[in-house]
Structure formats: structure tokens, C-alpha cells
Backbone bond lengths (Angstrom), bond angles and torsions (degrees), N, CA, C in turn:
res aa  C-N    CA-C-N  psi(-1)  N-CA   C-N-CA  omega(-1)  CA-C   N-CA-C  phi
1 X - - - 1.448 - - 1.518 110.90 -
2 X 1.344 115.88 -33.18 1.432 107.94 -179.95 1.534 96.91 -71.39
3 X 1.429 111.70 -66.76 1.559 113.27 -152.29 1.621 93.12 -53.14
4 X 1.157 136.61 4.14 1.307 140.50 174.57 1.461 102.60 -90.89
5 X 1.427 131.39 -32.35 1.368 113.92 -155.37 1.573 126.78 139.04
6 X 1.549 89.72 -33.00 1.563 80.25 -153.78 1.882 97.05 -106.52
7 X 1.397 124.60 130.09 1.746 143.97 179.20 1.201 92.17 -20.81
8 X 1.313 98.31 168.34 1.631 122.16 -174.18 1.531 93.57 -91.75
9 X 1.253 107.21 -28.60 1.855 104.14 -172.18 1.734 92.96 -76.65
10 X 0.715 119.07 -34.55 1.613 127.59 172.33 1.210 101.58 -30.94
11 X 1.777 108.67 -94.44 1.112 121.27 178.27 1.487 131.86 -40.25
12 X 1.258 113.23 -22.80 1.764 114.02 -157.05 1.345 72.93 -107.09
13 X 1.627 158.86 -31.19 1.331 122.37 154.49 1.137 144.74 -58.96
14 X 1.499 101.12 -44.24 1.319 108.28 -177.75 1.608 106.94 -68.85
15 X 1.496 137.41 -50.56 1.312 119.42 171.37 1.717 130.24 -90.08
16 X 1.523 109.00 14.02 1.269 123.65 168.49 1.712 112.48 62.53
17 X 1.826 111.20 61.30 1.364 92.78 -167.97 1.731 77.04 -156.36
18 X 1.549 111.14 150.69 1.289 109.25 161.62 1.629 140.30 -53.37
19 X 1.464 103.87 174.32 1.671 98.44 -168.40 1.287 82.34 -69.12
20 X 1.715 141.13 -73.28 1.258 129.60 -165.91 1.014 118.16 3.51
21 X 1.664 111.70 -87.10 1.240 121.30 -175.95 1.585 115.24 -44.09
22 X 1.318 111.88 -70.08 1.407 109.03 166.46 1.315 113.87 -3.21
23 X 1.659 103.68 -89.49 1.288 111.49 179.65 2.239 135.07 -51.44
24 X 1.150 98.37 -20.08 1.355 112.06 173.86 1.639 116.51 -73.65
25 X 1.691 97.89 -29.99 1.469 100.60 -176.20 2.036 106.19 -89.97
26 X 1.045 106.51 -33.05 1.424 123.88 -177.63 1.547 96.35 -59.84
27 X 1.566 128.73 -46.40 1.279 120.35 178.32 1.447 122.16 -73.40
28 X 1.302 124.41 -16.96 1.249 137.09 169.40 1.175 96.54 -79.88
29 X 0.980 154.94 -31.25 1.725 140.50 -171.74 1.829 80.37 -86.00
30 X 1.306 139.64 -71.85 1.453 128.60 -142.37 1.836 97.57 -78.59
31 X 1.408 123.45 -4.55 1.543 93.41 173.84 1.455 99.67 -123.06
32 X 0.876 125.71 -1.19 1.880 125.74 -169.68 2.023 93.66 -127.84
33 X 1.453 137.07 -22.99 1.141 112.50 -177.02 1.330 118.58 114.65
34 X 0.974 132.92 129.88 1.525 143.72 -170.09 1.644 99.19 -49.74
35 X 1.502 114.39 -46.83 1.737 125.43 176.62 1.052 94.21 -42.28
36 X 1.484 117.17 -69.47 1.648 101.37 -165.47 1.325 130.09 -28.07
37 X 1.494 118.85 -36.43 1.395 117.86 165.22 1.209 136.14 -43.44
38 X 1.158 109.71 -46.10 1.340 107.46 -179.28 1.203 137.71 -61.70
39 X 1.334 122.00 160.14 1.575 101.74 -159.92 1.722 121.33 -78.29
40 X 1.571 104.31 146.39 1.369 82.94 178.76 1.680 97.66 -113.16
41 X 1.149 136.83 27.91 1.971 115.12 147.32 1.091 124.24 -27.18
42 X 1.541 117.86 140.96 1.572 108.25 150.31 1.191 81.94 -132.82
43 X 1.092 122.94 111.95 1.172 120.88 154.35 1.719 128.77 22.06
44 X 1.403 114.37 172.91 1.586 131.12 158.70 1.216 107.41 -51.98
45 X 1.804 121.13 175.56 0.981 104.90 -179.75 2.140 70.16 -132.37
46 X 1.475 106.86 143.30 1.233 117.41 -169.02 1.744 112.52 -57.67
47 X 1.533 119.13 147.69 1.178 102.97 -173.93 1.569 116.38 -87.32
48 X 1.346 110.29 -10.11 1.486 115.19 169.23 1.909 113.68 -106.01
49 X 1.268 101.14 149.02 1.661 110.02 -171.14 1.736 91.49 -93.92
50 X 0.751 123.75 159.25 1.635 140.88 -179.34 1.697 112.87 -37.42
51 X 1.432 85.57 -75.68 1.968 104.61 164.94 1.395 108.64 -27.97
52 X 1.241 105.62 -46.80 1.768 115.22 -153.06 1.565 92.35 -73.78
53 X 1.247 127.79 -52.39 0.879 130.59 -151.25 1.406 120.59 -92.91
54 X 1.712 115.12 -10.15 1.463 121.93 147.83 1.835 123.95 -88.69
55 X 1.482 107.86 5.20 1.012 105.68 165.27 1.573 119.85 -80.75
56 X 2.082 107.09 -29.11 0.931 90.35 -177.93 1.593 112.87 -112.17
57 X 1.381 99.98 25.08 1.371 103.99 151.58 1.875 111.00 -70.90
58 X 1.246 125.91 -59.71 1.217 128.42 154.75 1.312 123.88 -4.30
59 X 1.515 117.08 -65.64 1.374 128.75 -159.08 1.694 98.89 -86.22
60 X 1.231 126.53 -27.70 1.177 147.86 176.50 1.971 96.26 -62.17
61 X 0.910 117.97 -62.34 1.291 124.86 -173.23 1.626 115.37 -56.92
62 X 1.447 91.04 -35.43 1.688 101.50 -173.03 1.033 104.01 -65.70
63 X 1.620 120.97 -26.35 1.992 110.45 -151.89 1.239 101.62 -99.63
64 X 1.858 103.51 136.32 1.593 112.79 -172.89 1.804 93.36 -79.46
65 X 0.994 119.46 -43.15 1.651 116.36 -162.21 1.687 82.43 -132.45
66 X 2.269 81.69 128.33 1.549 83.63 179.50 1.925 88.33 -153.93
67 X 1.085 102.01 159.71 1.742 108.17 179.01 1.487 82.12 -145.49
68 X 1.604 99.45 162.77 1.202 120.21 173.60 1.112 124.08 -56.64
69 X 1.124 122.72 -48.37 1.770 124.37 177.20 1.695 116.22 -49.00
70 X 1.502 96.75 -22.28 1.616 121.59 179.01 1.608 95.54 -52.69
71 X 0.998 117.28 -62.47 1.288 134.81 -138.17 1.779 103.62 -97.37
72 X 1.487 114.08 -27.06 1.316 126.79 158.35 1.100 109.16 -67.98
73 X 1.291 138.11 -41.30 1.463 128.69 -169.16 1.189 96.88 -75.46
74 X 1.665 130.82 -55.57 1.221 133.65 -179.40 1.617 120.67 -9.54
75 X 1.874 92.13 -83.05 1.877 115.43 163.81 0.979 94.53 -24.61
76 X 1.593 135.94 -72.75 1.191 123.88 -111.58 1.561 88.07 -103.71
77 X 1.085 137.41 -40.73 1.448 131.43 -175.74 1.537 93.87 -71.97
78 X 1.455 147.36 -53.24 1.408 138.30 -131.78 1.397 102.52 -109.06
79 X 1.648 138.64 -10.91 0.912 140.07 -162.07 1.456 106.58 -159.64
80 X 1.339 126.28 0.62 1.579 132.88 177.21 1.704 101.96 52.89
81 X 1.443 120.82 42.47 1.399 117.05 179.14 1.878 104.36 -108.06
82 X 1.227 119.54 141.49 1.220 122.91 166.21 1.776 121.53 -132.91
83 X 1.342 116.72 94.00 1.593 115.56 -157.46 1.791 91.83 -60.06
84 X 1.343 94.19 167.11 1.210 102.87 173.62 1.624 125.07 -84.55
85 X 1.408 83.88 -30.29 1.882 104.08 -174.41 1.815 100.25 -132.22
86 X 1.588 92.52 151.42 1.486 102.29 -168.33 1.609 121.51 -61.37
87 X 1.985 90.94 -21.29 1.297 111.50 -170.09 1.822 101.10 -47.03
88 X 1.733 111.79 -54.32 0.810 98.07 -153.43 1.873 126.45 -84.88
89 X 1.535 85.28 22.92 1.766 112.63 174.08 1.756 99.46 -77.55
90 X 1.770 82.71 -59.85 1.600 79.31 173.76 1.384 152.69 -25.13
91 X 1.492 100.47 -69.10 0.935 140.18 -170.89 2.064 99.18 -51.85
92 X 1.640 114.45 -59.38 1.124 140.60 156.56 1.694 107.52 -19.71
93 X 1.519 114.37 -66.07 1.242 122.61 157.30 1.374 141.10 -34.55
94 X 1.530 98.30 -57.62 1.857 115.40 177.91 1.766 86.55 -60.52
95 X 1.712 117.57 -60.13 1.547 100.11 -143.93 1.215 98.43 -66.20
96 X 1.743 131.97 -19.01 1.875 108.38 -179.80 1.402 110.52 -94.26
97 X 1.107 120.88 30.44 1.464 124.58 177.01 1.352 126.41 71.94
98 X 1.085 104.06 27.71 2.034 119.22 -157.30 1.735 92.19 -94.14
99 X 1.142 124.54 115.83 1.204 127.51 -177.24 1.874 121.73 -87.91
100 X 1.247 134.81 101.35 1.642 127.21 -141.57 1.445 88.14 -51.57
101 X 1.214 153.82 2.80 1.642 132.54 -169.63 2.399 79.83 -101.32
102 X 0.973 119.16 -31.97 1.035 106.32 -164.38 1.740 101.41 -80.42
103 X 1.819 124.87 -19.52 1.440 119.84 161.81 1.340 101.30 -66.00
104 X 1.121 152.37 -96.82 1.410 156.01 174.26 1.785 92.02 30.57
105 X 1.706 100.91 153.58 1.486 98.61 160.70 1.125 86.82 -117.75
106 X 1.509 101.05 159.45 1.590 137.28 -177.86 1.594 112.31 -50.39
107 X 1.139 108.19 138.14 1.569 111.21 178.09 1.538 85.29 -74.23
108 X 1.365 106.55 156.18 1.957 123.27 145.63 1.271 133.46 -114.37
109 X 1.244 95.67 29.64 1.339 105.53 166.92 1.326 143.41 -79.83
């Protein structure tokens, strides 16, 4: 935005950040290149390897009665993994075909 034109008071309103910054990023575009900006993330690197993760698609398949915590302890004892979010229990679920009425335990009624 500067090397475009527009004040530092400009900028530090419109994206709510000091001149510093302003200025730290403005010098990285004029000695390294507008590229430089862009981001360089790649991402995480996944906590399960491929293998791992059709094995416990496998073990997933085998179990007649299973709840989630089943399947947390699993990770967490067989591979020292603990997701952060349930999603990614889920998710584990959908891909071996485990349907959530089939985690549930059984009524006895």
C-alpha cells in the first residue's frame, strides 16, 4: 500500500498495526522483492504416516462396539497421537466407514 501510494497514517488505520511494522514490511518488498511477501507456510506435517493410518482404518473396521473414547485411547496408546479436535476422530470414522450410530453403545433396553 505504501509503495502504492497511500500514507503510513493510511495504512496503520486501515489495517490497524504500527508504523514499525508498516515500515519493516515496506523494506522487505524494496530490498528482497514484492515475492518476498508472499507467504511462505506449508503447512504441519500430519501426525499419522499413511500405513499408520490404514492400519487404523483396519482396526476401526474390526470393532463390533466402539465409542469415541475407544478410538482416542487407541491413537493415544498405539501411536502416541492426541487430535486436538474431535473432528479429526471423526473424520478417521467417516473414511473407514464406521457410521456414528454404529460408535454409540447399545441401548439395553
Amino acid at each position: 500500500m505504501i509503495l502504492s501510494g497511500k500514507s503510513y497514517h493510511e495504512v496503520k488505520e486501515l489495517l490497524k498495526v504500527e508504523k514499525s511494522f508498516i515500515s519493516e514490511w515496506k523494506n522487505q518488498a524494496l530490498f528482497h522483492g514484492v515475492e518476498s511477501l508472499r507467504l511462505q507456510y506449508q503447512g504441519t506435517q500430519g501426525y499419522l504416516k499413511a500405513e499408520e493410518k490404514e492400519q487404523i482404518i483396519e482396526w476401526l473396521r474390526a470393532q463390533d462396539d466402539l465409542r469415541l473414547s475407544d478410538l482416542q485411547n487407541y491413537l493415544q496408546k498405539q501411536y502416541n497421537v492426541v487430535f486436538e479436535s474431535n473432528q479429526s476422530y471423526y473424520n478417521l470414522l467417516k473414511e473407514a466407514g464406521v457410521s456414528w450410530k454404529k460408535t454409540q453403545k447399545k441401548s439395553s433396553r
